[in-house]
N, C-alpha and C positions, 0 to 999 in steps of 0.2 A: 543413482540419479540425483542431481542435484534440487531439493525440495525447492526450490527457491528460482529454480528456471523462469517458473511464467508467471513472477510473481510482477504484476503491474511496476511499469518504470516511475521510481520515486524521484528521480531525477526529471523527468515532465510533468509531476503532479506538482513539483517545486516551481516551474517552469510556468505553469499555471495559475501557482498562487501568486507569483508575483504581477501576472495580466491583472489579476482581478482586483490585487493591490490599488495597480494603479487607475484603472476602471473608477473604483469605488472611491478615489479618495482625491482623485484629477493631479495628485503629485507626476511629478517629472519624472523620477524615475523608482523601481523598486528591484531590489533583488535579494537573491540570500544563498543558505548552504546548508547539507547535512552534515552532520557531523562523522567523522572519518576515525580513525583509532585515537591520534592525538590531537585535533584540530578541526575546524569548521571552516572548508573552503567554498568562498562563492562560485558557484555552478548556474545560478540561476539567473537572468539579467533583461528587462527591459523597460525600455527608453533609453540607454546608452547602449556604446558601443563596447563587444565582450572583452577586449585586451586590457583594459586597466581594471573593472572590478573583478573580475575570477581572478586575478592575482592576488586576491586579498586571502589572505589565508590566517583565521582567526585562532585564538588560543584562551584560556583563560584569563581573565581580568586586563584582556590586552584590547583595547580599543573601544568605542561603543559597544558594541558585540562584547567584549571580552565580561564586561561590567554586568550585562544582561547574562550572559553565559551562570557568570557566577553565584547573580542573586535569584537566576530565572524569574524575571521580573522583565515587563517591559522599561525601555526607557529612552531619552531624546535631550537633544543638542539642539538652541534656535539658532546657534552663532559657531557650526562647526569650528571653524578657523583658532576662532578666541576660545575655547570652552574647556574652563577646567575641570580638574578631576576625572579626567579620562587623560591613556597616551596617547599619542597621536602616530602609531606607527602606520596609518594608513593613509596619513595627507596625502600623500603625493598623488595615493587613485581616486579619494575622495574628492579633495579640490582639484586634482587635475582634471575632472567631470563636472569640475564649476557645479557641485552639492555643497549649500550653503547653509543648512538646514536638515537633521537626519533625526531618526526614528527610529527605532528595532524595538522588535518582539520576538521572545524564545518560543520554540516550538517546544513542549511538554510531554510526555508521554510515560505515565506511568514515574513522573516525579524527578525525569532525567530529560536534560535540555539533548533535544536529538537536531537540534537545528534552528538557524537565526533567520528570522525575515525582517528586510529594512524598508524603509521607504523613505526619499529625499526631495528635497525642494531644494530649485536654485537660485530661489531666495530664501534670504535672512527671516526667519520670524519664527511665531507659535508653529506645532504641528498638533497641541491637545486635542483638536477639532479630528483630530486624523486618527487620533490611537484606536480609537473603538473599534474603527473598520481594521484597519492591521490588526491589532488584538486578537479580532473575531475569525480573518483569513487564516493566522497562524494556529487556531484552536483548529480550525476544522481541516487545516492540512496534519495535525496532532493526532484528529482522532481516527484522520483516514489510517496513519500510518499502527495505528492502535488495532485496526481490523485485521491490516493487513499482516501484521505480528499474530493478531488470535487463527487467523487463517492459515501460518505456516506453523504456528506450534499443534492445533489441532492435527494438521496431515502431517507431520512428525510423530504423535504418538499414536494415531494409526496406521503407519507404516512400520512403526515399530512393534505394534500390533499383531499387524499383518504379519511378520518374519516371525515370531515366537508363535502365532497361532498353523504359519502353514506347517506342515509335515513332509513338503520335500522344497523349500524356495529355491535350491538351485535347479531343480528340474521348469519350475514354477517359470524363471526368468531364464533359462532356455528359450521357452516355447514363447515367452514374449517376445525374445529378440528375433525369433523365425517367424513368427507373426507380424512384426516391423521391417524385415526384409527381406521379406517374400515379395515379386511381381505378383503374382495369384491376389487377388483381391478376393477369392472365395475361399483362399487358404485360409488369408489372415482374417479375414473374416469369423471365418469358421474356429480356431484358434481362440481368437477374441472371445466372442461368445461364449463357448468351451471355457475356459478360464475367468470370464467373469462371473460364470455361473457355476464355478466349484463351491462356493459359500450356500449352505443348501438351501433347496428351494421352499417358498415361501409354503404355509398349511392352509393358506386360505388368500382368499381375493383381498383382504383388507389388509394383509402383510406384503412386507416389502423382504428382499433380499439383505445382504448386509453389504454386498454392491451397490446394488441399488440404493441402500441409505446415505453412503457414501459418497454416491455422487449425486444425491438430492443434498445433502448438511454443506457440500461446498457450491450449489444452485443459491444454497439461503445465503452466502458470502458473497452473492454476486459476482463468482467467478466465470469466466465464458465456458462455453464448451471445448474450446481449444486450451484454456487453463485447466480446467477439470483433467483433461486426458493426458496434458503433462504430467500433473501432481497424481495420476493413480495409473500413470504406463500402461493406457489406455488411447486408441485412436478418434479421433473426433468423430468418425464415421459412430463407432462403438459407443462412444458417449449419447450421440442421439441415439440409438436405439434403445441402450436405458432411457434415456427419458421419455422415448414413446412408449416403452414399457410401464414406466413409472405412472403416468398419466393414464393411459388406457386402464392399469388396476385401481385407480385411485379416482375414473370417473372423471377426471379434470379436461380442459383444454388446452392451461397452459402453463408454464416453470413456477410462476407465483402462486399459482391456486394450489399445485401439488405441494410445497412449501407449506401453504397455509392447513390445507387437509391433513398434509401426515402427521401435522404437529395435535391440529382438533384429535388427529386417533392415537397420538402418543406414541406415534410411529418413528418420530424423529424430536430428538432432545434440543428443547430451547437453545436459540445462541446467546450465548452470555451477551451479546449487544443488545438484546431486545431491553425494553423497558421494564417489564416482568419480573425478569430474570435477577 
């Protein structure tokens, strides 16, 4: 299974920072890119129209972007047109967009530029007044994608886990794929259940499963239930019944209180995002 299935589209979270871009800052237009193996192409775009900035496909030290790429540093142009010390391999989508005036901020993560967010005026002038908020957009699309990195490595190395701890996984992921395509809803059901309750059962009411922890530690990620059941080849139906499991032994009512309890009982290991930690 590919870890990585339901991992939230980073391409609409980019999509997003660039609304709030320009929300927050009354500029003309904003957009940006992730970065790809060898390059950073714009994917993200509003206030203009998508044919000329997504052509922009940036490299190192090559263009506004290219300069911010390399120093990961923000930085900006009042007088695109004129402005030296940058190339100009982008005039043509730039000023063809009548952007007279541009901005960028590197996206940062763990000390590697994973991506550039711009923001333009189609006039000439300062944009200093501007950097804070772009600054602040691109830090907090940085540290989404920061979670969202500790979320696939965490369910990679229990998955990897999972194979060296079971004692027959190919029988294991059989019975999952007969459990996924079965009509029977009380098969797979039944199946489900069976199988996520191989991991043994708890010695008391204040313990949890090692399923059950499982898919509470990716509750505290703020994954959905339908993410959860990709990342652990589990059906969403199944997923809620751990968690009405999970709550019913834990006394809670709801996803965030269980979160909060298991951690009070030590039941479930701090996320390296917390503050604490």
């Amino acid at each position: 299974m590919d870890l990585t299935t339901m991992r939230p589209d980073d391409a609409a979270l980019l999509q997003q920072a660039t609304r709030m871009v320009r929300d927050q800052t009354g500029l003309s237009v904003a957009f940006g890119g992730l970065r790809g193996a060898r390059s950073i192409r714009v994917s993200a775009v509003s206030g203009a129209p998508l044919r000329r900035l997504t052509s922009i496909d940036v490299r190192p030290a090559r263009g506004l972007g290219g300069l911010a790429w390399v120093s990961g540093q923000p930085a900006v142009v009042r007088d695109y047109g004129r402005a030296e010390g940058i190339t100009h391999d982008f005039d043509a989508q730039i000023l063809g967009e009548g952007i007279a005036s541009l901005a960028v901020a590197p996206i940062v993560v763990d000390l590697q530029v994973r991506g550039l967010l711009y923001a333009g005026s189609r006039e000439s002038g300062s944009l200093d007044s501007t950097m804070a908020s772009l600054t602040r957009v691109a830090s907090s699309v940085a540290q989404e994608l920061r979670v969202r990195d500790l979320v696939d490595e965490r369910v990679q190395l229990r998955m990897r886990k999972a194979v060296v701890d079971d004692p027959a996984p190919d029988l294991r992921g059989a019975l999952l794929r007969i459990a996924a395509e079965t009509r029977d809803p009380d098969t797979a059901r039944a199946l489900e259940e069976l199988l996520g309750s191989a991991d043994a059962a708890p010695s008391s009411e204040a313990e949890l499963t090692r399923r059950q922890r499982d898919v509470l530690a990716l509750v505290a990620y703020g994954l959905t239930n339908a993410q959860i059941g990709a990342r652990l080849s589990l059906s969403e139906v199944t997923v809620k019944s751990y968690l009405r499991a999970i709550m019913s032994r834990l006394s809670v009512r709801t996803r965030g209180q269980a979160v909060i309890e298991a951690r009070r009982l030590g039941l479930l290991r701090p996320s390296p995002l917390d503050p604490a930690s």
